[in-house]
C-alpha positions in Angstrom: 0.0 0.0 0.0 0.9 3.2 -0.8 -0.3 6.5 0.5 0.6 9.7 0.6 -0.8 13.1 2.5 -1.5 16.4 0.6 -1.6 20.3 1.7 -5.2 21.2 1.9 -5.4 25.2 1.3 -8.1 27.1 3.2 -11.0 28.6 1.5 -13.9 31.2 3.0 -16.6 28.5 2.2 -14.8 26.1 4.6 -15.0 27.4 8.5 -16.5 26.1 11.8 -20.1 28.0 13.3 -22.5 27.2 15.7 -25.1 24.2 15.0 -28.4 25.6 14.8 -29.5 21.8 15.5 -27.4 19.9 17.3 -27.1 20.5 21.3 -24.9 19.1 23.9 -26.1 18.0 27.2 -26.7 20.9 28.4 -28.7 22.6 25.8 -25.4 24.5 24.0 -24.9 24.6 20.5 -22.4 21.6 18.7 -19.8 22.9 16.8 -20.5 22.5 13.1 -17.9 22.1 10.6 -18.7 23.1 6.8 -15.5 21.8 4.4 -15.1 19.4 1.7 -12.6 18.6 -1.2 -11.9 21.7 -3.8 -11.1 21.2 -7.4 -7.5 21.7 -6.4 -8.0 18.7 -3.8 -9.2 16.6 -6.7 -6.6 17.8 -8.9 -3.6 17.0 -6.6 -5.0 13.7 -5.6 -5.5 12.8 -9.1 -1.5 13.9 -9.8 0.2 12.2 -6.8 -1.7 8.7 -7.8 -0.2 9.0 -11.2 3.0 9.8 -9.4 2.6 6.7 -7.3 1.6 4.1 -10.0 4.3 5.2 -11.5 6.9 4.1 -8.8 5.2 1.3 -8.0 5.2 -0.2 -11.3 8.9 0.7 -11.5 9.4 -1.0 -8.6 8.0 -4.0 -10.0 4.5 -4.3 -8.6 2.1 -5.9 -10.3 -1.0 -5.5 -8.7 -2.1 -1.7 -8.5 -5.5 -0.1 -7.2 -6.0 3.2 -7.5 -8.0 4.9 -5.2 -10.5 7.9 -6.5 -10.9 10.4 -4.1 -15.0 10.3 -3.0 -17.3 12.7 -4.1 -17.7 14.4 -0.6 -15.8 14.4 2.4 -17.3 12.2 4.6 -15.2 12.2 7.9 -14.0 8.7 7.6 -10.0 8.0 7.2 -8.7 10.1 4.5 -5.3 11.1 6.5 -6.1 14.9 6.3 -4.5 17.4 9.2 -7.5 20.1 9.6 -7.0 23.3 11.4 -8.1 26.9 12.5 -10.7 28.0 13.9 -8.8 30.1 16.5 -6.4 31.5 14.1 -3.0 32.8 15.6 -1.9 36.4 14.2 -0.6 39.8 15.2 -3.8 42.0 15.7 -7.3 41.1 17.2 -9.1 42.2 14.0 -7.4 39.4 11.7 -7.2 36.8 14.4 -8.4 35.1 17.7 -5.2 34.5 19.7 -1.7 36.3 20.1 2.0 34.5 19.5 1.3 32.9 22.9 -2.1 31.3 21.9 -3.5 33.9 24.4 -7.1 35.4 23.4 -7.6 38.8 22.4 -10.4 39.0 24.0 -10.2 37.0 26.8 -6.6 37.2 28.4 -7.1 34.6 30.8 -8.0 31.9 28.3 -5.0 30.2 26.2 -6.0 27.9 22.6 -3.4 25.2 22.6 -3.2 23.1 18.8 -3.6 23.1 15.5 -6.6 25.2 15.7 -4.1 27.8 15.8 -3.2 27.7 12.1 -5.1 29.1 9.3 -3.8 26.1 7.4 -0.5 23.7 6.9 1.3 22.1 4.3 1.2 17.9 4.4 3.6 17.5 6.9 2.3 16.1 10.2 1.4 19.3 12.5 2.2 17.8 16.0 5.7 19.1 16.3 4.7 22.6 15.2 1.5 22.6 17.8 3.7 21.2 20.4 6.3 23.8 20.1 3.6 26.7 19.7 2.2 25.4 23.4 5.5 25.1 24.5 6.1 28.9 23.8 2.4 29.4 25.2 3.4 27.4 28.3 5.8 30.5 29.0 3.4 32.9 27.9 1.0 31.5 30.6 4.1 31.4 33.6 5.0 34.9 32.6 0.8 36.0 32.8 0.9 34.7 35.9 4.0 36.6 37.5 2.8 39.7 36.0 -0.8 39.3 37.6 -2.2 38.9 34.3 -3.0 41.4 31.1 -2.1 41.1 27.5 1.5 39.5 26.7 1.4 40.9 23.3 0.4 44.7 22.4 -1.7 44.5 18.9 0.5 45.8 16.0 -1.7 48.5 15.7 -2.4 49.6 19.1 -0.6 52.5 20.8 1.4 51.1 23.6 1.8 53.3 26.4 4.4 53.6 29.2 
């Protein structure tokens, strides 16, 4: 078997809301996801299977499957890294959380993981996430000496002495 991963670039019709249907146990709103495969998707799919029949018979196989990619994403095992959701940045107005996964708007709440990226090539994220919560780790020792506030002034607010 052969299989390989793929970057999966974001898109403004693919992002996580509020379930006007489905509750939890105590009556709050599931988060719903809305994503599925692009035409890119497809079309880099389509080109790393050639790629791999391709080596494969090289390498002398003789019995090959290809694999289409299905018509819809359907949440089964397709191998895919998704993120965001509580995208990392350098002002409140173009993100949810600072360089220390702190909230904007809430600066006693910290987002560790991939939810942090807007989106990732098709290398496994866990390192990256682990080292971002690593450096958040700090960020929430050094809140706590302080007594709390903002760890990062927003690139476009004034910072005052």
């Amino acid at each position: 078997m052969l299989f390989s991963q793929k970057a999966t670039l974001p898109y403004k019709d693919h992002y996580l809301d509020l379930d006007p249907n489905y509750k939890d146990e105590n009556g709050d709103p599931l988060i719903r996801i809305t994503w599925d495969y692009s035409e890119n998707d497809r079309e880099i799919h389509k080109f790393i299977q050639a790629k791999q029949v391709e080596i494969l018979k090289e390498m002398g196989a003789n019995h090959i499957i290809e694999v289409p990619l299905a018509e819809h994403y359907t949440g089964g095992l397709a191998f895919q890294h998704n993120s965001g959701g509580v995208i990392m940045g350098s002002a409140p107005e173009s993100s949810a959380v600072n360089k220390y996964l702190q909230m904007w708007d809430m600066e006693n709440l910290f987002v560790c993981g991939a939810s942090a990226f807007p989106h990732f090539s098709c290398t496994n994220p866990t390192t990256t996430a682990a080292a971002l919560t690593y450096h958040a780790t700090e960020g929430m020792i050094k809140y706590l000496k302080v007594g709390g506030g903002l760890l990062v002034q927003a690139k476009n607010q004034k910072q005052f002495a």
